[in-house]
N, C-alpha and C positions, 0 to 999 in steps of 0.2 A: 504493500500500500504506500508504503513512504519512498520517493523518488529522491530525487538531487536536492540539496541546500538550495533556496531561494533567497535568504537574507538572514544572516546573522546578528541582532541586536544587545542591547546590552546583559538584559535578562531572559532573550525570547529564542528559540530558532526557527523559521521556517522554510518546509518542506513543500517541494510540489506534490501531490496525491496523485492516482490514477485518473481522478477527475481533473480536466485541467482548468476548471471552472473553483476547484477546492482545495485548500490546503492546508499541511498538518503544523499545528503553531505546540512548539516544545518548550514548556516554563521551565527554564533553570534555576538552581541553585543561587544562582549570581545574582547579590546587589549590589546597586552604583549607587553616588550621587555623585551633584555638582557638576552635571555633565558628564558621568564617569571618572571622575579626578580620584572618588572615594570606591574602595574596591574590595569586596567581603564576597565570601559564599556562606549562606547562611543556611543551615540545616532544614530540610523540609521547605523549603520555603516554595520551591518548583510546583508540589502537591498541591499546597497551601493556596496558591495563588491560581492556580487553574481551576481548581475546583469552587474557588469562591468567586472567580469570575465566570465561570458555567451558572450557578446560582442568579447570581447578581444578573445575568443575559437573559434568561429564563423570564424573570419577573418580570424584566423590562420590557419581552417580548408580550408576556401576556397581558400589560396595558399599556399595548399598541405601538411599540417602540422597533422599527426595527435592526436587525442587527446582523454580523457576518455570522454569527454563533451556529453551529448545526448541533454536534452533540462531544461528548467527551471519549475519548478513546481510552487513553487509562486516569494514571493516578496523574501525568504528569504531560499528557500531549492531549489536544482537542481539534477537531474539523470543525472550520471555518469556510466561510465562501471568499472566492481569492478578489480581491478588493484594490481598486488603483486609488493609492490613498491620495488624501489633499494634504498638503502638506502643511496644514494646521491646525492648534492646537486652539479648541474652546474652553475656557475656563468660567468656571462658575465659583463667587465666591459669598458665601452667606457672611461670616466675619471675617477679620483685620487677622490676616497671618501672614507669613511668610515676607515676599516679594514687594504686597501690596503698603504693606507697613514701613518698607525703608523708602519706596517708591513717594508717599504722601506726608507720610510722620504721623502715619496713625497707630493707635494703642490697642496691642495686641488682644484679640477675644472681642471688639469691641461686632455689637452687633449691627447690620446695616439694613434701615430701614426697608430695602427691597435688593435682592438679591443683585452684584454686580456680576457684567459678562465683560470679558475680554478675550481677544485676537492675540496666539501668537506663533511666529514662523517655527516649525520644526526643524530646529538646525542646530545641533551641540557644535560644533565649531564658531558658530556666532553668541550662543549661549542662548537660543533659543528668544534671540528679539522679540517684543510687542511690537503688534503692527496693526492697522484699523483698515475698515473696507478699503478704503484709496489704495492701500499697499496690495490688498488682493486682487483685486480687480484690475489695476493697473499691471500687473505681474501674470495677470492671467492664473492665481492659482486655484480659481475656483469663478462662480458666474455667480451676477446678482441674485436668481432661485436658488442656488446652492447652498448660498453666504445665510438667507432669510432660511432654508430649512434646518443650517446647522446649528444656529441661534434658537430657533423655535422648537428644535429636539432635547438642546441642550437644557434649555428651560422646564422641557415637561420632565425627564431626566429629573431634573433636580428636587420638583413637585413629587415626584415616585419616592425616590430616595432618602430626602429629607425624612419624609414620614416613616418608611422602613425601618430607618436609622433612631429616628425620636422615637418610635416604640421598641428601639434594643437600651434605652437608655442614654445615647451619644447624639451627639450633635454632625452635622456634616458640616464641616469647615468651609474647604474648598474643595472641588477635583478638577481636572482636567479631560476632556471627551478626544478625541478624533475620528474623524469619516473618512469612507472611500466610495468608489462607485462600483460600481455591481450590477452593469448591462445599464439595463434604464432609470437603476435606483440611487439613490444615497443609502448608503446601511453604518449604524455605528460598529465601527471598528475597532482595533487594538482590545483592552479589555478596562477591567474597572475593578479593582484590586486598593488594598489598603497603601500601597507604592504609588497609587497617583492620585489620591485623595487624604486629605485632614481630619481626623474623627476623635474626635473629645468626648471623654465622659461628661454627660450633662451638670453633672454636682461638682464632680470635684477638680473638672478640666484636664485628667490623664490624659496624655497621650497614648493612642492605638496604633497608628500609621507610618509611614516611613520616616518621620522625623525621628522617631526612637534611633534610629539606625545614621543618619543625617548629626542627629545631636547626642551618639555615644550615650543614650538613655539603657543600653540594656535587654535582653529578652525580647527584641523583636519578633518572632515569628511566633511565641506565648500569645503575645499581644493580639496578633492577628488570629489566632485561634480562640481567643477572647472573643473578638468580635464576630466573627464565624458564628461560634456557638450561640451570641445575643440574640444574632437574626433567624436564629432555629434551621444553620446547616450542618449538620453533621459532620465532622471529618474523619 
């Protein structure tokens, strides 16, 4: 079933399939940050992470979201639909973390009246620039329809999830989405995993998510089986 390597990413491998419309994505061991500057293999994490992005696809698919996701193959590979991705990156951020915070001079945890969105280019050698319609459209990396459904996917995304999340006890930070296309469609792509999202305990502010790992906190992939087990997945 599994053909030739088709792209080697930081955490990810994928494989062309027999289908040549499908392909096999293998979660490694491997964490980065910092644009891969920061470099660990951390135990389980590969299972970890495929399996609660298969989850996390599922729901999304069953209110109406849709996605590359087909089905999972083992512990640690999943079939996908083969996707020509855009090469950016929609962020969603309900509070003040990270990027956004040295960006404005805002106070970490602080909550924002209405959910911010922003654009940015998928590029670790540039460190992944913010960039706004003008930059895409002008560059050709996507069309006015494309721009309006990644925006208005990434929003109901958020609607799903947020509440998911608030009935496991946590808060959704931030995450980050990406698309590709898929014959006539947009479908969300790449995956949604605790490594591209921010998830805080509601009460006491722990951290769940890849900052553990980012800020030398300790027990990252505990953590993420933490929040597995919140949202009632099994591992």
């Amino acid at each position: 079933m599994v053909k030739e390597l088709i792209y080697q990413g930081k955490a990810k491998s994928v494989y062309q399939s027999d289908n040549a419309d499908h392909v096999i994505i293998e979660y490694r061991d491997d964490a980065t940050a910092f644009n891969g500057v920061k470099k660990e293999a951390l135990k389980d994490k590969g299972r970890v992470n495929n399996l609660f992005n298969a989850y996390i696809m599922q729901k999304l698919e069953q209110k109406g979201v849709k996605t590359h996701f087909i089905k999972t193959l083992n512990d640690n590979k999943s079939l996908m639909k083969r996707l020509e991705m855009i090469p950016v990156e929609c962020v969603v951020r309900n509070y003040a973390a990270g990027g956004i915070c040295k960006r404005l001079g805002l106070e970490k945890g602080m909550k924002f009246d209405k959910p911010v969105f922003e654009f940015f280019l998928k590029d670790d050698a540039l460190g992944d620039p913010m960039i706004n319609t003008s930059h895409i459209l002008s560059f050709n990396w996507a069309t006015a329809s494309e721009i309006k459904f990644m925006r208005e996917a990434t929003f109901k995304v958020n609607d799903i999830l947020s509440s998911v999340f608030d009935e496991a006890g946590l808060l959704l930070v931030d995450y980050k989405l990406e698309f590709g296309r898929f014959k006539n469609e947009i479908l969300l792509g790449d995956e949604f995993s605790p490594d591209g999202c921010r998830l805080w305990d509601k009460e006491t502010k722990e951290v769940f998510d890849k900052d553990r790992f980012r800020q030398d906190l300790g027990d990252v992939i505990g953590h993420y089986k933490t929040v597995a087990k919140r949202i009632g997945l099994v591992l």
